[in-house]
N, C-alpha and C positions, 0 to 999 in steps of 0.2 A: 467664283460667282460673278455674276453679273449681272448691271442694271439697265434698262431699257427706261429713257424718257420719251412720253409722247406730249409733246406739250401742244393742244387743240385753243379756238376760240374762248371755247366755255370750259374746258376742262384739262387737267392734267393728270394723265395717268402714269403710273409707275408703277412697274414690273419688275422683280427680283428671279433671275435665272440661275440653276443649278447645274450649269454642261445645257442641257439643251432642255431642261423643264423647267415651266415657268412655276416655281416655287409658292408666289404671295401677288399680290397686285393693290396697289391702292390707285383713289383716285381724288384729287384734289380742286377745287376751284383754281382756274386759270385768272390769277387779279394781278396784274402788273405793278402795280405798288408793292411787291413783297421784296424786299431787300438779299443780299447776298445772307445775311446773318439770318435771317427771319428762317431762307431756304433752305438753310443749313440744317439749323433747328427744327426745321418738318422733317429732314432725313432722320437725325438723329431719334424724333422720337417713334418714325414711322418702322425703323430696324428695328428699336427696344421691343414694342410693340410686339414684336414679330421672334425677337428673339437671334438675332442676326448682328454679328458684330459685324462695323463697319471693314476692318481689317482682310474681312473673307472677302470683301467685294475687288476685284483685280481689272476689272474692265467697266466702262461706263459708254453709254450713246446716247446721244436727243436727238430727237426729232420734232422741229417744231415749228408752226403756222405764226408764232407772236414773235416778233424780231424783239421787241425790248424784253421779254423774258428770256431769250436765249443767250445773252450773257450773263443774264442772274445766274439763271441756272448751271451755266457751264464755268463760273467763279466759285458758284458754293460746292459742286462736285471734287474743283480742285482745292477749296478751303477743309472740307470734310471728309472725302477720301483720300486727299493726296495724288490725285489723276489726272490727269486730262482728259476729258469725255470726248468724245470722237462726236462733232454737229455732222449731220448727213447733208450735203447738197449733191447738184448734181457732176461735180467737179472729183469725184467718189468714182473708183471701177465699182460700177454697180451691177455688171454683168448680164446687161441690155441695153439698146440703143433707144432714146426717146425721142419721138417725132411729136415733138410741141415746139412753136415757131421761137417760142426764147424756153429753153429750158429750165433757166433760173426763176422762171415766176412760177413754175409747177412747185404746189404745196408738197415738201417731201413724205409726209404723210401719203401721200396718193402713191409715191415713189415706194414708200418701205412696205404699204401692203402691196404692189404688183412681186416686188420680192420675194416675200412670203407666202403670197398665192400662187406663184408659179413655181416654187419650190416644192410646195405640197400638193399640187393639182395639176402640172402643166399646160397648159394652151390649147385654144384661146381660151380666154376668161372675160367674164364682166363682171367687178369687184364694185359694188354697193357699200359704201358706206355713209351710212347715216348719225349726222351732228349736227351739230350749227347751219351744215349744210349737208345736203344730199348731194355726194360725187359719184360719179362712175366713171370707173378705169377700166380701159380695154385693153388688154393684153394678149399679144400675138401668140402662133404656134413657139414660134422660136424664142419665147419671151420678152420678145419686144414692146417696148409701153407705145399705142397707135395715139392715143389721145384717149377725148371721155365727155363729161358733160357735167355741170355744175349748177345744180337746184337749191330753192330753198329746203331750210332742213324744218323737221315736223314744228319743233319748239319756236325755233325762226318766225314759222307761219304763224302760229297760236300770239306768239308775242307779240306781232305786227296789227293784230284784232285787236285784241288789247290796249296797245299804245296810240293806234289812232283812230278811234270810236271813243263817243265819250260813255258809252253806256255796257257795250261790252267787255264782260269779269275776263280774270287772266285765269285761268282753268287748269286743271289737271290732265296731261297726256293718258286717254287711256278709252278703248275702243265703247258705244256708249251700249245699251242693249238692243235700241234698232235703229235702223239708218233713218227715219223720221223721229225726229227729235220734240219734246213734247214739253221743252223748256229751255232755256236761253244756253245754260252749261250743253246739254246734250246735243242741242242743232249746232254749235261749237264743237263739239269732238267732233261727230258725225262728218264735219264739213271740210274738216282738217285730215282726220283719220284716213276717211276712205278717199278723198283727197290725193292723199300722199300715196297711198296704196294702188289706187288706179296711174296714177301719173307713173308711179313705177313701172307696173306693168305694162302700161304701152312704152313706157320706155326701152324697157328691157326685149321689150316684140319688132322695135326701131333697129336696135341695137342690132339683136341677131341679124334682120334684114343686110345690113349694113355689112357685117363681118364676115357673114356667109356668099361675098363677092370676092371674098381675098383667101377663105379658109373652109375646109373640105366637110368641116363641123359642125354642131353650136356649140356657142361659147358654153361653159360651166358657169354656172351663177352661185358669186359668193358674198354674201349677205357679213358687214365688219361695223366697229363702232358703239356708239352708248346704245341706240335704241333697236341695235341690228336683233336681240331675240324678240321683241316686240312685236316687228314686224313679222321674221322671220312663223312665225307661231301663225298667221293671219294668213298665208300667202303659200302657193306649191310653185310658184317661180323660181322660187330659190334655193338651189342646191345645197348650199354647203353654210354652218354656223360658223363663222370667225369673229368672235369679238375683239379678240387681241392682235389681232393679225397684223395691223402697225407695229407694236413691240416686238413681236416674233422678226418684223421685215427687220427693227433696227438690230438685233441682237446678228442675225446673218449677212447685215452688211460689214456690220463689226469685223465678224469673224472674217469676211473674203478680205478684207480690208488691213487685215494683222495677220492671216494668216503665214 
């Protein structure tokens, strides 16, 4: 078995893989105060839980956007399973060329889902994912990572109302019942929602533009991330549901990586 770390801004999720099915998944707050021993002890009791001895687990991978939680966590993977977790950077045969001017400051997150979207979908691609921020990853025919684009993410926005206004509530993400809004909370979603939804879709109408100078195509659009069925539900832009699609990418770099 193996386990897939996606360590995000706001969140951290963890994936337990069976061979190539993703078995269980949990997801945690990303709080960098959490110690190697505190780590440990979420594993332990996130396996119990689940019914999973640590013992079956033979392989580990993070991937992850917070530098001071990635030694947490690649300390408690080897205090608690006894491993070494394989961290993804781009210094990895990752089985594509990336054209980004310094490659080490691409969040590998962007890196493991082009992996996993081009494994299951091939080329081109426009991989959306939506978190803390909204990124898009463009991926060649030949798998190649082109580059992308980096937005704020839905919660991002809502949260910036919030903290700098003195009068506007911090809200619930969630679409309102019409785009005029007939109270402080509702012109709040409204404003943010479709918001983000329209920004999408012209972005996603950019994009093609853009790709369809180099590729005989359109891209496929893959919708990953916390709030990707949210959207996905709202929208016929987008192809393909991937929520996990980061965990899947780290679990296949793994494996090209050990094979």
């Amino acid at each position: 078995m193996f386990i897939a770390i996606d360590i995000g801004n706001s969140n951290t999720a963890i994936g337990v893989y069976d061979k190539e099915t993703l078995k269980t998944e949990f997801s945690i707050s990303s709080i960098p105060q959490k110690s190697e021993n505190e780590t440990s002890k979420i594993f332990a009791a996130l396996l119990s839980k689940k019914g999973i001895n640590e013992k079956e687990i033979d392989g580990i991978g993070i991937s992850s956007v917070v530098p001071e939680l990635t030694g947490i966590y690649s300390a408690a993977s080897k205090k608690y399973f006894h491993r070494e977790a394989l961290v993804v950077n781009t210094k990895l045969d990752l089985g594509m060329k990336v054209y980004y001017d310094n490659p080490e400051s691409l969040g590998t997150d962007r890196l493991c889902s082009a992996v996993a979207g081009y494994s299951k979908y091939g080329g081109p691609l426009i991989i959306i994912d939506f978190g803390t921020a909204t990124t898009y990853g463009v991926i060649a025919s030949n798998g190649d990572f082109l580059g992308g684009v980096i937005s704020p993410g839905i919660t991002t926005m809502s949260n910036a109302l919030h903290q700098r206004t003195a009068q506007l509530p911090d809200i619930e993400i969630n679409f309102p019942g019409t785009i005029i809004g007939r109270n402080t909370v509702a012109c709040i979603q409204s404003g943010v929602i479709y918001n983000a939804l329209d920004s999408m879709t012209g972005m996603v109408e950019r994009l093609q533009t853009e790709i369809q100078k180099y590729e005989s195509r359109k891209a496929a659009v893959i919708a990953a991330g916390g709030l990707s069925k949210f959207i996905y539900e709202h929208t016929k832009i987008i192809g393909h549901l991937e929520p996990f699609l980061v965990l899947e990418g780290i679990r296949l770099i793994y494996k090209r990586v050990n094979r």
